[in-house]
C-alpha positions, -999 to 999 in steps of 0.1 A, spaced: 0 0 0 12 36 -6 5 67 8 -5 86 -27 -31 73 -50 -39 89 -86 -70 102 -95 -75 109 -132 -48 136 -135 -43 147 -98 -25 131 -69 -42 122 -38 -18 122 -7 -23 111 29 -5 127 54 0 129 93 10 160 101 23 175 135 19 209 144 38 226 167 74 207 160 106 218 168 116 219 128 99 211 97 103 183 80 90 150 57 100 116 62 88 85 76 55 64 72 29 58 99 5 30 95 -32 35 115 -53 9 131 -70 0 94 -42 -5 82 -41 27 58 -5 41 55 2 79 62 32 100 53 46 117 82 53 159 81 62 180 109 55 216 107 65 247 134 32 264 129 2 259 154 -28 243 150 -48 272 152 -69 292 120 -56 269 92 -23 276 98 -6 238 102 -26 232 70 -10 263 55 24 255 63 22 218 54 14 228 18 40 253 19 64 227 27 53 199 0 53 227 -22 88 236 -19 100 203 -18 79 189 -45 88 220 -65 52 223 -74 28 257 -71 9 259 -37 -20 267 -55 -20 232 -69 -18 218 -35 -56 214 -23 -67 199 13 -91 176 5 -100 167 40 -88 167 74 -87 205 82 -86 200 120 -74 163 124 -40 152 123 -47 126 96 -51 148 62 -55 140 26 -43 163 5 -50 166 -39 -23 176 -57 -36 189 -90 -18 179 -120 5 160 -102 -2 128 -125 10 142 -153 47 144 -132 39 106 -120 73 94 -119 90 124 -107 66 130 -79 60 92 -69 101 88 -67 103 117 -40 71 103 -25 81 70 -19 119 78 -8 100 103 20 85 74 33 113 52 36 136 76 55 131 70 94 
């Protein structure tokens, strides 16, 4: 199982993201009760008016090197457990899957 599926021409990622870290960062997988697997991102920014959620597409954005306002949440707006669309994003399948996958691996 992986933590990004594709839909038509978009990218659907799950992410579990914790606010409030000492430093920002992507790496590791997380695996839930069900079984579902979940890319792990830390972020510095609060959970408080959007703002995790803002800096955790800021952060994909820059390290994906795609345009934030390609970056959708799709759900999760005050849980931990988010699912995120990047638009486009199939269209860059191997490029974006490659950095993906090696994100989860890293521990």
């Amino acid at each position: 199982m992986s933590v990004w599926t594709q839909a038509c021409d978009d990218l659907l990622l799950s992410v579990r993201l914790t606010p409030g870290s000492a430093k920002e960062d992507i790496g590791g997988g997380w695996t839930d009760a069900h079984g579902a697997h979940w890319l792990s991102a830390r972020v510095r920014a609060v959970p408080e008016k959007g703002r995790a959620n803002d800096a955790l597409i800021a952060l994909l954005s820059k390290r994906l090197d795609w345009p934030k306002g390609a970056i959708l949440l799709e759900s999760g707006d005050t849980n931990r457990l988010k699912r995120l669309r990047i638009i486009g994003g199939g269209g860059a399948l191997a490029r974006l899957t490659a950095l993906l996958e090696n994100w989860v691996e890293v521990t």
